[in-house]
N, CA, C and O atoms as CSV, one atom per row, in Angstrom:
chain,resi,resn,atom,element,x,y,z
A,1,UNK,N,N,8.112,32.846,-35.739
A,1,UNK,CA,C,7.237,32.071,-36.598
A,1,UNK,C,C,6.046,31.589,-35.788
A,1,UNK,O,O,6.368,31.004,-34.754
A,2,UNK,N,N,4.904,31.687,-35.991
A,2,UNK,CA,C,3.583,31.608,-35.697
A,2,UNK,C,C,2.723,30.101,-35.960
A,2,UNK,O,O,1.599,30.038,-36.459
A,3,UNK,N,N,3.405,29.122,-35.574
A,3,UNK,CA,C,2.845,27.698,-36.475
A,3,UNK,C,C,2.183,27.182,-35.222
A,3,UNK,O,O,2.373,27.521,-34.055
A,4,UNK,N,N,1.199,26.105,-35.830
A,4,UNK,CA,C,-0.195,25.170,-34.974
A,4,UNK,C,C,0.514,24.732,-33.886
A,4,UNK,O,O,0.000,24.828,-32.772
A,5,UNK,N,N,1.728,24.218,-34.038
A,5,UNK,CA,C,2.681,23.508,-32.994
A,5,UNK,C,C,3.070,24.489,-31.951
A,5,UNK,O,O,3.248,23.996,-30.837
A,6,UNK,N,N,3.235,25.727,-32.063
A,6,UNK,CA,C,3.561,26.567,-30.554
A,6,UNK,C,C,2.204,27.008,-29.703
A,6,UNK,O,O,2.199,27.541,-28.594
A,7,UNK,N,N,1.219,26.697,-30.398
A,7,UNK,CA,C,-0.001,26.791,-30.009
A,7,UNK,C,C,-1.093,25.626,-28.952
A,7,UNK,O,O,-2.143,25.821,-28.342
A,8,UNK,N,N,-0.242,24.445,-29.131
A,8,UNK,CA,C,-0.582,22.830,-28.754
A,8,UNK,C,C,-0.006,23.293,-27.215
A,8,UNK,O,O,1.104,23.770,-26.983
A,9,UNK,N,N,-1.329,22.949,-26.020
A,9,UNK,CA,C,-0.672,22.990,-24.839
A,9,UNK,C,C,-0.219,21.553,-24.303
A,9,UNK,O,O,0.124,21.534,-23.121
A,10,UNK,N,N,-0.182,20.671,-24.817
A,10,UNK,CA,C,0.074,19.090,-24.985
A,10,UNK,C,C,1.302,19.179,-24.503
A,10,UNK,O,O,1.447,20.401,-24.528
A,11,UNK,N,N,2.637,18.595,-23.932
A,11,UNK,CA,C,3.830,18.351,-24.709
A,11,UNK,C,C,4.114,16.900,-24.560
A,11,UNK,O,O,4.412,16.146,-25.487
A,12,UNK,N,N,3.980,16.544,-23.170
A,12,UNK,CA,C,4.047,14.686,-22.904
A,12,UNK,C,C,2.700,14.266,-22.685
A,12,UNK,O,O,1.952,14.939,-21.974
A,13,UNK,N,N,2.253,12.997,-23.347
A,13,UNK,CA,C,1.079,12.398,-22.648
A,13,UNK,C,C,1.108,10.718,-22.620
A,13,UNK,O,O,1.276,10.031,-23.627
A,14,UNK,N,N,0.920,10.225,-21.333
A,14,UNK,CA,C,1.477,8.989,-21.134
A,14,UNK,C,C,2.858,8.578,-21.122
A,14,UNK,O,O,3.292,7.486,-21.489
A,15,UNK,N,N,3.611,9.714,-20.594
A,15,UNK,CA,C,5.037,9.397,-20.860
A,15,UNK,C,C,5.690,9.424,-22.208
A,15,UNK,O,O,6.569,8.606,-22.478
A,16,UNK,N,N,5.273,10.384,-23.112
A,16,UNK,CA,C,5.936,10.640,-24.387
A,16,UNK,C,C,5.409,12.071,-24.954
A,16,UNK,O,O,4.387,12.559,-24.473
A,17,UNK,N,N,6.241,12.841,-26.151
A,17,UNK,CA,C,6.001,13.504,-26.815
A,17,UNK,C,C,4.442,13.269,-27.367
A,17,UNK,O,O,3.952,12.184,-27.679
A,18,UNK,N,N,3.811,14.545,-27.403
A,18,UNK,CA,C,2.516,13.927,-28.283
A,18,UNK,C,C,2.771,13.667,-29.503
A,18,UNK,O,O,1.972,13.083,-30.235
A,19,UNK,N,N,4.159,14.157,-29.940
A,19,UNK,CA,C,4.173,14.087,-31.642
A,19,UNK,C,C,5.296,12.240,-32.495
A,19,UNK,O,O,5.559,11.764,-33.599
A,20,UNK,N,N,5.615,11.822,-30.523
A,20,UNK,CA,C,6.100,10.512,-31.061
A,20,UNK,C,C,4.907,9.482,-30.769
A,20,UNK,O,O,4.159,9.193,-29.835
A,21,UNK,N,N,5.178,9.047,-32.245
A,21,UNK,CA,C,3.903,7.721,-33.084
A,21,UNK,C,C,4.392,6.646,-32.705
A,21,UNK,O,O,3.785,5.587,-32.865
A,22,UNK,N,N,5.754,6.727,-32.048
A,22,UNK,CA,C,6.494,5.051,-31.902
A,22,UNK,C,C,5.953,3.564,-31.097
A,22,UNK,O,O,5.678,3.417,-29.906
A,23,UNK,N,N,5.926,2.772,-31.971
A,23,UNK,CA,C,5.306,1.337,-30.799
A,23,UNK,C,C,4.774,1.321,-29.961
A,23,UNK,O,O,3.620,1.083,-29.604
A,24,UNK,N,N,6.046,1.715,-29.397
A,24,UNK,CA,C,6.246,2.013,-27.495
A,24,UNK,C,C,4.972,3.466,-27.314
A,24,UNK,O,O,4.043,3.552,-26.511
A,25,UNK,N,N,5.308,4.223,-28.149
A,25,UNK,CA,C,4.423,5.260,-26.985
A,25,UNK,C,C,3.138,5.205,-27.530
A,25,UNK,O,O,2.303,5.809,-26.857
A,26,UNK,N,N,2.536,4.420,-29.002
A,26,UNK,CA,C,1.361,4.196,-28.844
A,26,UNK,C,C,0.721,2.673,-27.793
A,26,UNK,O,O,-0.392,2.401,-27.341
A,27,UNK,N,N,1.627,2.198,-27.758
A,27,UNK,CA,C,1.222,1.136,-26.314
A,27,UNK,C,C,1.018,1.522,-25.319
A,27,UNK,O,O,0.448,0.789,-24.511
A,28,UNK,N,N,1.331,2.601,-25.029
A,28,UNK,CA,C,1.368,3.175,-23.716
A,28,UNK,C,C,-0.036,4.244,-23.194
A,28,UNK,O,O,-0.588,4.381,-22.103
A,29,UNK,N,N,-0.283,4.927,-24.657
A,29,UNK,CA,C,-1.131,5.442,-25.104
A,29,UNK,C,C,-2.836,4.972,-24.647
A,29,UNK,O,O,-3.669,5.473,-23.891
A,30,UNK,N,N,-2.817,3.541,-25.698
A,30,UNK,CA,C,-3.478,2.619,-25.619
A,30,UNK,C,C,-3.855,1.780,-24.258
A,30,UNK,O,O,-4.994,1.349,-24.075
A,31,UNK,N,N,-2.982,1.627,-23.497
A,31,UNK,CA,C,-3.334,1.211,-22.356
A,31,UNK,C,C,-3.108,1.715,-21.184
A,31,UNK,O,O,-3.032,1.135,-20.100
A,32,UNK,N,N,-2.953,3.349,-21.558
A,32,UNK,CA,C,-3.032,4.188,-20.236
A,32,UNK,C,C,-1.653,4.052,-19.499
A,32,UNK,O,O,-1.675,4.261,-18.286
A,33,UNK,N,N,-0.824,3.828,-19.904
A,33,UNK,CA,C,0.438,3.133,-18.896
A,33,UNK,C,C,1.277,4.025,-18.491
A,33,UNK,O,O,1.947,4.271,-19.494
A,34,UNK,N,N,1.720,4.773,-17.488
A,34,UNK,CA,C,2.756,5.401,-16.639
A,34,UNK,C,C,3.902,4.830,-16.809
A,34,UNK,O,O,3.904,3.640,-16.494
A,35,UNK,N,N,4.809,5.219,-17.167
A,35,UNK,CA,C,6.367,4.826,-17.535
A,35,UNK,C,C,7.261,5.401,-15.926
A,35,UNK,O,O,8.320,4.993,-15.448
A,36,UNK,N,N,6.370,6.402,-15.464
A,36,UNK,CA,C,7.396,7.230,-14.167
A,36,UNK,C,C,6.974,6.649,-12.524
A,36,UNK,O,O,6.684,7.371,-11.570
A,37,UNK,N,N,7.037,5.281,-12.536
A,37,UNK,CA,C,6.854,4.733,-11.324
A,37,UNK,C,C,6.054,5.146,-10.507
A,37,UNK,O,O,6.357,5.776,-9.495
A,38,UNK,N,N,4.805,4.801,-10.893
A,38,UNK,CA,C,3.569,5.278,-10.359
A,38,UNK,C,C,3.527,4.035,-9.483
A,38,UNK,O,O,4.401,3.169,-9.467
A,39,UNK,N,N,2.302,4.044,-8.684
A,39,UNK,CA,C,2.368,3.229,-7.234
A,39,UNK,C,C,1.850,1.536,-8.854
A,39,UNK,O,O,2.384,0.427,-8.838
A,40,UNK,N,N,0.790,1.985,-9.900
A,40,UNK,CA,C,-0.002,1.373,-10.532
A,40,UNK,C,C,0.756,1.019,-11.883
A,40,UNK,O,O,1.277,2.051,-12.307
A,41,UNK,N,N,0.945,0.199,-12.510
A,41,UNK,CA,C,1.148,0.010,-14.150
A,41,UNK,C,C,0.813,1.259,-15.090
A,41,UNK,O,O,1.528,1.796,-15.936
A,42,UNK,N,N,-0.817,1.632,-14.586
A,42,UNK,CA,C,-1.696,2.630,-15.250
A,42,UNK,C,C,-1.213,3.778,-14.877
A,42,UNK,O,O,-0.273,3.874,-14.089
A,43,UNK,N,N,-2.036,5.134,-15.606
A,43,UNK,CA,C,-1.571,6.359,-15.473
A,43,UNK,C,C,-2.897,6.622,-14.510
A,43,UNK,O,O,-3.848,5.854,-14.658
A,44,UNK,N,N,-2.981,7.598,-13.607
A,44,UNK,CA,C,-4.006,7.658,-12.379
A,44,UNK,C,C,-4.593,9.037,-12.330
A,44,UNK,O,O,-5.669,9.328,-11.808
A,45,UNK,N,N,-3.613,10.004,-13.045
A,45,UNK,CA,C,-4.275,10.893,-13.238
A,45,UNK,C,C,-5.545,11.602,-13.166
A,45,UNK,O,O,-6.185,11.680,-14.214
A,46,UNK,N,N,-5.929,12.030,-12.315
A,46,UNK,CA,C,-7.941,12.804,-12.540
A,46,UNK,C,C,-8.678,11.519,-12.033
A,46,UNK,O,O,-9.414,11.451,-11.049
A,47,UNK,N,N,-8.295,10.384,-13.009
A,47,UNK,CA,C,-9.375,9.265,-12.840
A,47,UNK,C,C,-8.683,7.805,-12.655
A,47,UNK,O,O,-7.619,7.693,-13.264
A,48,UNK,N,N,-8.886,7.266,-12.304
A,48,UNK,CA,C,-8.683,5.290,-12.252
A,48,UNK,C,C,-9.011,4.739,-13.714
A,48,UNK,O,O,-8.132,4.246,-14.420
A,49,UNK,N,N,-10.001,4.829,-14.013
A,49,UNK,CA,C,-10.940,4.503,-15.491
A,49,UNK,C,C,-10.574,5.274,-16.269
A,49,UNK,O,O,-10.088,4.744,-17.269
A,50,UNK,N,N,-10.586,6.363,-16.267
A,50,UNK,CA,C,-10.124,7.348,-17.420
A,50,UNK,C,C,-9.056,8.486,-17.440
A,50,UNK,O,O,-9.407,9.610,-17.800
A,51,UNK,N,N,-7.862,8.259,-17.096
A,51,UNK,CA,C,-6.808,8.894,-17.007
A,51,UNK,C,C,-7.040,9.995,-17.661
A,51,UNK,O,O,-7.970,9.933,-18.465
A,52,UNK,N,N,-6.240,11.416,-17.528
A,52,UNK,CA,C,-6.348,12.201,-18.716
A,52,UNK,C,C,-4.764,11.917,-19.198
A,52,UNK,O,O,-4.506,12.094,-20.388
A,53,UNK,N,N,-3.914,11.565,-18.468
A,53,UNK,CA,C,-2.750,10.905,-19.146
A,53,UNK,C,C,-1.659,12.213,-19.549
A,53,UNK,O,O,-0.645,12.010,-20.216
A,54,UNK,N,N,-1.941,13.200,-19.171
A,54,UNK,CA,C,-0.984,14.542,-19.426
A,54,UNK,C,C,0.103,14.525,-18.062
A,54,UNK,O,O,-0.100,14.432,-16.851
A,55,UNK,N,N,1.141,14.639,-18.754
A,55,UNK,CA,C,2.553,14.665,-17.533
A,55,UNK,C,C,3.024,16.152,-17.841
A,55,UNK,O,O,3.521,16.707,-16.861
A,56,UNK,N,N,2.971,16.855,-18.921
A,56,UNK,CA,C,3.586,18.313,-18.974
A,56,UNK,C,C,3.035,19.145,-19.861
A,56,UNK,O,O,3.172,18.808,-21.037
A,57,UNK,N,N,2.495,20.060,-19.661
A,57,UNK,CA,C,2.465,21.324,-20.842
A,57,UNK,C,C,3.166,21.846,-21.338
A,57,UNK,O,O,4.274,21.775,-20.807
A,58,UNK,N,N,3.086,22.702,-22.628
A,58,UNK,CA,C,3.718,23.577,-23.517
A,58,UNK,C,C,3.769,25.150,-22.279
A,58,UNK,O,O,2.935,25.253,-21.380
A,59,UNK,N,N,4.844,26.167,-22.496
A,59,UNK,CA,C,4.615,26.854,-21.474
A,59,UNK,C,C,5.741,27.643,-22.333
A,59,UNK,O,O,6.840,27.097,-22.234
A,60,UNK,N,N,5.728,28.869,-23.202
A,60,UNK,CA,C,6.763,29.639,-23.320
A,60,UNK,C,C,7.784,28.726,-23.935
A,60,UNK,O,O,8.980,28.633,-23.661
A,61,UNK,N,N,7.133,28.128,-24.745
A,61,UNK,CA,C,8.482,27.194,-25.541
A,61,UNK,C,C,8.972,25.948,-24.362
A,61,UNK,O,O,9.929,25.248,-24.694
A,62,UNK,N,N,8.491,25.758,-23.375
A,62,UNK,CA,C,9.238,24.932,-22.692
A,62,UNK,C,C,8.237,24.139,-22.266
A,62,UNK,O,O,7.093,24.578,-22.139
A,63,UNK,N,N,8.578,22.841,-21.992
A,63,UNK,CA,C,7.603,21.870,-21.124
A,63,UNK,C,C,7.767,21.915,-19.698
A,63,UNK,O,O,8.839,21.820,-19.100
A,64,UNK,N,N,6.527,22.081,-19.157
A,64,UNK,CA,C,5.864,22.424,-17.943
A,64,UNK,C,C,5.767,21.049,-16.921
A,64,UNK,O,O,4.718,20.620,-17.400
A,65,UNK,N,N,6.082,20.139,-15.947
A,65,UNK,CA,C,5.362,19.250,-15.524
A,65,UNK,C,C,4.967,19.608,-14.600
A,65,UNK,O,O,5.598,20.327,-13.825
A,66,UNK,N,N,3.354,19.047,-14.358
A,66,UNK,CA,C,2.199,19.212,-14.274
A,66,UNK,C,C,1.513,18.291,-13.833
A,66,UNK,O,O,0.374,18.548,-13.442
A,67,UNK,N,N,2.225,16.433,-13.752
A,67,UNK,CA,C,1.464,15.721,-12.735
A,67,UNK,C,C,3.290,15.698,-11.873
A,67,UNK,O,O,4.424,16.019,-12.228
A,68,UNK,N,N,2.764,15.222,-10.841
A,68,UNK,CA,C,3.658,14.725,-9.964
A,68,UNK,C,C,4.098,13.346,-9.700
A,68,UNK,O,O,4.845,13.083,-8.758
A,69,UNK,N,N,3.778,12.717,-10.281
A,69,UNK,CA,C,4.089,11.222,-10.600
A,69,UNK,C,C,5.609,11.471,-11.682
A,69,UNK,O,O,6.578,10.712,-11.704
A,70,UNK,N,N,5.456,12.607,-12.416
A,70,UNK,CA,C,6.269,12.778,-13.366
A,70,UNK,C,C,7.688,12.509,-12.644
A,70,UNK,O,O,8.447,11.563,-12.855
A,71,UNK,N,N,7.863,13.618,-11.706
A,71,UNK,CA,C,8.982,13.358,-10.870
A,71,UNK,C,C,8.995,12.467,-10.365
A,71,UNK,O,O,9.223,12.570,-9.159
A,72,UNK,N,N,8.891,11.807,-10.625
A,72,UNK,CA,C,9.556,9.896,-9.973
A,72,UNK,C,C,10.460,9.292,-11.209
A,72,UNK,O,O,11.092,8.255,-11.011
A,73,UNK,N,N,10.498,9.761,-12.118
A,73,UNK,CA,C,11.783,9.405,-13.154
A,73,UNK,C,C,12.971,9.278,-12.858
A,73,UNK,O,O,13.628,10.205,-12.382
A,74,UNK,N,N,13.418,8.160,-13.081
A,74,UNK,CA,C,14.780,7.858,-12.151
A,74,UNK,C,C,14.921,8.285,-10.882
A,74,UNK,O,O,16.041,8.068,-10.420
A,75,UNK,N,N,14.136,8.834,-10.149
A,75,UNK,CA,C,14.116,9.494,-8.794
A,75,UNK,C,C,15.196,10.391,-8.509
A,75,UNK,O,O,15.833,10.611,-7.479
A,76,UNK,N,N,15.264,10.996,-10.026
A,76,UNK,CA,C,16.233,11.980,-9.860
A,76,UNK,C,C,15.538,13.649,-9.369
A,76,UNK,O,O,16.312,14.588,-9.182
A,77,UNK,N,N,14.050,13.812,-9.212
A,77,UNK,CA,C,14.037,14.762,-8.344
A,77,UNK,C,C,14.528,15.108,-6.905
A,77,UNK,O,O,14.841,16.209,-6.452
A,78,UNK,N,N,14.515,13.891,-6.307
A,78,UNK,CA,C,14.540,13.298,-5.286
A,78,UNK,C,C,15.792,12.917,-4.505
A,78,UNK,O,O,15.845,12.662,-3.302
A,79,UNK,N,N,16.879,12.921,-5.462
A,79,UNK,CA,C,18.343,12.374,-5.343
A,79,UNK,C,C,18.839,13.654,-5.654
A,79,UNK,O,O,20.016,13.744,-5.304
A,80,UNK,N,N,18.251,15.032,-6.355
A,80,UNK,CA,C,19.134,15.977,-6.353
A,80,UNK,C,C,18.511,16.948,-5.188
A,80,UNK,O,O,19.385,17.222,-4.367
A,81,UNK,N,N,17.223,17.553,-4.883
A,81,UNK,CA,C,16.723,17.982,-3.840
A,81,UNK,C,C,17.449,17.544,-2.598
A,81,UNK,O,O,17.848,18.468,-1.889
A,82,UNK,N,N,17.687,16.386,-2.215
A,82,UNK,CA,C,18.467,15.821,-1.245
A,82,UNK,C,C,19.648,16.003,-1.166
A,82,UNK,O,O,20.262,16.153,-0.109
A,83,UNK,N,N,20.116,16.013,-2.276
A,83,UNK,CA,C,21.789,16.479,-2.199
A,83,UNK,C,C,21.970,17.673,-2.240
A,83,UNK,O,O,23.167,17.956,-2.178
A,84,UNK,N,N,21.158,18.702,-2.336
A,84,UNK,CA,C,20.477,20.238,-2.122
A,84,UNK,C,C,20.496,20.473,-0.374
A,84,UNK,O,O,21.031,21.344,0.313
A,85,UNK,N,N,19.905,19.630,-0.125
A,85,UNK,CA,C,19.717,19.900,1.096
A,85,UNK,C,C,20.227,19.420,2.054
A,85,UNK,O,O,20.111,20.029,3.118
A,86,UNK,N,N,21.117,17.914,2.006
A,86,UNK,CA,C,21.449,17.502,3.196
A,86,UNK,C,C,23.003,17.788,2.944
A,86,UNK,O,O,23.322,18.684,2.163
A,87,UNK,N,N,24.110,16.913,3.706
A,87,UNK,CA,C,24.961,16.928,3.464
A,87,UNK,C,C,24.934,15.117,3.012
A,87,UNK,O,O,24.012,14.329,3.224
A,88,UNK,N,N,26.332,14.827,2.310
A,88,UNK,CA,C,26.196,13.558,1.650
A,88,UNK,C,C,26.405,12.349,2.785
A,88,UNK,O,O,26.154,11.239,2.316
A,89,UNK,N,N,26.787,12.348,4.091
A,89,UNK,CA,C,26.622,11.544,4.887
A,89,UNK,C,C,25.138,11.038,5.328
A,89,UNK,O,O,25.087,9.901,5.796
A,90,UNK,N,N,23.572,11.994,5.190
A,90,UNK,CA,C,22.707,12.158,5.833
A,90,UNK,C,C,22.325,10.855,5.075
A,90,UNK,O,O,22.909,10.553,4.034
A,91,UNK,N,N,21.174,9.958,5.695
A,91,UNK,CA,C,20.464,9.059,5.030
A,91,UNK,C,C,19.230,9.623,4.917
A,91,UNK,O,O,18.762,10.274,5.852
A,92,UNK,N,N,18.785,9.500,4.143
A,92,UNK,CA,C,16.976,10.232,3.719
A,92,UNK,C,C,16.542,9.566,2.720
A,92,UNK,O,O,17.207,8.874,1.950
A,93,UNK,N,N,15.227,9.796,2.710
A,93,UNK,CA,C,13.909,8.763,2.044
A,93,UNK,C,C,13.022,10.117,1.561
A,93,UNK,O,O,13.401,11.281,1.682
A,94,UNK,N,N,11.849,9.700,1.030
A,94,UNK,CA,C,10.941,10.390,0.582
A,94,UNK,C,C,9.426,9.884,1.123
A,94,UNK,O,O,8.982,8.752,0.934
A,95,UNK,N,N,9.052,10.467,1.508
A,95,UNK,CA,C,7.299,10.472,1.577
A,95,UNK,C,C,6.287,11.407,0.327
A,95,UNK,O,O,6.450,12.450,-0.306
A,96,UNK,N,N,5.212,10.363,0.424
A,96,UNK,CA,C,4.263,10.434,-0.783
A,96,UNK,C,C,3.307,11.084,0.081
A,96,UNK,O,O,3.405,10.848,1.285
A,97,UNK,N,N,2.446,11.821,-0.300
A,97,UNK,CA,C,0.982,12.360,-0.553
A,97,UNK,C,C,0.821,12.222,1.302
A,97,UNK,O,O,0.208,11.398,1.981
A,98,UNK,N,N,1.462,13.132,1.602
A,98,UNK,CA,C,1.145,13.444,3.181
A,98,UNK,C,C,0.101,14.537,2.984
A,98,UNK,O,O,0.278,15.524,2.270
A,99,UNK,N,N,-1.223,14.222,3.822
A,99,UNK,CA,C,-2.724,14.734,3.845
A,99,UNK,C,C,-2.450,15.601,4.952
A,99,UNK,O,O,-1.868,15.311,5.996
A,100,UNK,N,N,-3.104,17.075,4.483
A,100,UNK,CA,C,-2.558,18.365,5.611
A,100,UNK,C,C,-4.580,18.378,5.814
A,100,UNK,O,O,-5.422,18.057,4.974
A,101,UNK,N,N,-4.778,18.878,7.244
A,101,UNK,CA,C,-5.973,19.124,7.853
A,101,UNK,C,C,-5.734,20.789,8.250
A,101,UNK,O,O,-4.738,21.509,8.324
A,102,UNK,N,N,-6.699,20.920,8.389
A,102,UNK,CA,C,-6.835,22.347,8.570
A,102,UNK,C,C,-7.322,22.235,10.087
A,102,UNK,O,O,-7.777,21.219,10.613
A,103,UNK,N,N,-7.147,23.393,10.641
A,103,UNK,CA,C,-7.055,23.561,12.707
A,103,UNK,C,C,-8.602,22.916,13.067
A,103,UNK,O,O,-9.022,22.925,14.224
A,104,UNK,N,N,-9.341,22.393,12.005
A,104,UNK,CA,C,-10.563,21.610,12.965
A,104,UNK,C,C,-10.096,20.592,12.823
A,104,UNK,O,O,-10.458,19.651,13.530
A,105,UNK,N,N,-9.380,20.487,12.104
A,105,UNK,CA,C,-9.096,18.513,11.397
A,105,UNK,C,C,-9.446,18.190,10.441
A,105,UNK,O,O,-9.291,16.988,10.229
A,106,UNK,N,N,-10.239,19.193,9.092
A,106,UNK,CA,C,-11.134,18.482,8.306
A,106,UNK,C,C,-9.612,18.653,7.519
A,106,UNK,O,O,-8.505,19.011,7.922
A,107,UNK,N,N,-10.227,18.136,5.969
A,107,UNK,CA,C,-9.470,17.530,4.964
A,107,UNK,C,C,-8.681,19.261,4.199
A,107,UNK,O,O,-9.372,20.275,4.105
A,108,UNK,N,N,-7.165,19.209,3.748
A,108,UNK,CA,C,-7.077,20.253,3.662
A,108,UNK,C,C,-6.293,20.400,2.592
A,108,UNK,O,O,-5.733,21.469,2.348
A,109,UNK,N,N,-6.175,19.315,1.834
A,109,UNK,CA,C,-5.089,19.165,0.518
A,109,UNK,C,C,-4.205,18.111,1.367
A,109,UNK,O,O,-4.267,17.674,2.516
A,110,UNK,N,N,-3.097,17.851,-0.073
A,110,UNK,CA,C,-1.529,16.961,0.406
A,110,UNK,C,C,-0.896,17.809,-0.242
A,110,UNK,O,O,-1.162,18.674,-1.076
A,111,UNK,N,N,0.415,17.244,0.520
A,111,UNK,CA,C,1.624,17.539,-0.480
A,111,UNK,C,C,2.257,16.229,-1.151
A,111,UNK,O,O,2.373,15.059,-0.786
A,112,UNK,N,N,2.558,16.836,-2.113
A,112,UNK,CA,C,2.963,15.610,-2.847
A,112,UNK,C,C,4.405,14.903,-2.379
A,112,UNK,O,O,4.569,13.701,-2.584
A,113,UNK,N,N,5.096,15.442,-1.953
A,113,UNK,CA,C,6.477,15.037,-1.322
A,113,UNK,C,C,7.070,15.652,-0.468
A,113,UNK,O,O,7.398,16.838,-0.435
A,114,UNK,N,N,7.275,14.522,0.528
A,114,UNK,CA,C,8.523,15.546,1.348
A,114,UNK,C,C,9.815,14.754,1.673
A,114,UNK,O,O,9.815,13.593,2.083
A,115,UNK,N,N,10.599,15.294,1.511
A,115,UNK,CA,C,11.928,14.853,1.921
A,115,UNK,C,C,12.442,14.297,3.199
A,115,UNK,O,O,11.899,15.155,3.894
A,116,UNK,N,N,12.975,13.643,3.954
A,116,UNK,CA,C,13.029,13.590,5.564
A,116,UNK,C,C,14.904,12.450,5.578
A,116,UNK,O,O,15.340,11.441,5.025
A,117,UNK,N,N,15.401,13.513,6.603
A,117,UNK,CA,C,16.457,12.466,7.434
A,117,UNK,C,C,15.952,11.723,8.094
A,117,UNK,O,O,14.813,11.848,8.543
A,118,UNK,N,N,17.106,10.298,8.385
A,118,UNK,CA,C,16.841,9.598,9.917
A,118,UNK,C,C,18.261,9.260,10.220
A,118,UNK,O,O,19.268,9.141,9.523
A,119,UNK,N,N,17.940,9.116,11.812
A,119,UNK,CA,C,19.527,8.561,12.331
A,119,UNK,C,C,19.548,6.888,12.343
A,119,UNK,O,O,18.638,6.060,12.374
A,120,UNK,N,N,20.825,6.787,12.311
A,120,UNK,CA,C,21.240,5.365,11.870
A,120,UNK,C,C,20.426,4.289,13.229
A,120,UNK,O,O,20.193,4.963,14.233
A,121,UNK,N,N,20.167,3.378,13.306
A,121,UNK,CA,C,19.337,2.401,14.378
A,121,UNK,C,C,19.995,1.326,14.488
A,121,UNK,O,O,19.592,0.429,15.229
């Protein structure tokens, strides 16, 4: 079936369905607000002032995420990657937006997360 809705590259914006009208997600809407533990209240997206406020696309029937703030939801990216990778004794944390330079030093992108052990102190 061929309808307007598989066509919408939308699927979350501001932390909701685009197609839920509820209270909550037009408040959120309205005042730009990040629900996925952003450093800010606001959504930061592109801009400070003008968010574009998109957390996932439409993609083959499935939603896509597409900011990285997204994964901070319950910090369950973060709690299963880790249990992926370490063993369950390891203690580990997460780092944000580590800035990579390129071999002169200039500016070269981030990554948005990285995972890291430490030993007990």
């Amino acid at each position: 079936m061929d309808t307007a809705s598989n066509h919408q590259p939308l699927s979350e914006i501001f932390g909701f369905p685009i197609q839920n009208q509820s209270d909550r997600a037009m408040r959120y809407l309205k005042n730009k607000l990040c629900p996925f533990n952003n450093i800010v209240s606001n959504c930061t997206k592109n801009s400070i002032e003008l968010p574009l406020g998109v957390c996932s696309l439409n993609h083959k029937n499935k939603a896509v995420i597409i900011c990285p703030i997204r994964f901070r939801e319950d910090w369950k990216i973060m709690s299963e990657a880790a249990t992926f990778i370490f063993n369950e004794t390891t203690h580990w944390t997460h780092l944000g937006e580590i800035k990579l330079k390129d071999k002169t030093g200039k500016p070269a992108g981030n990554i948005d997360y990285v995972l890291v052990s430490y030993d007990d102190i």
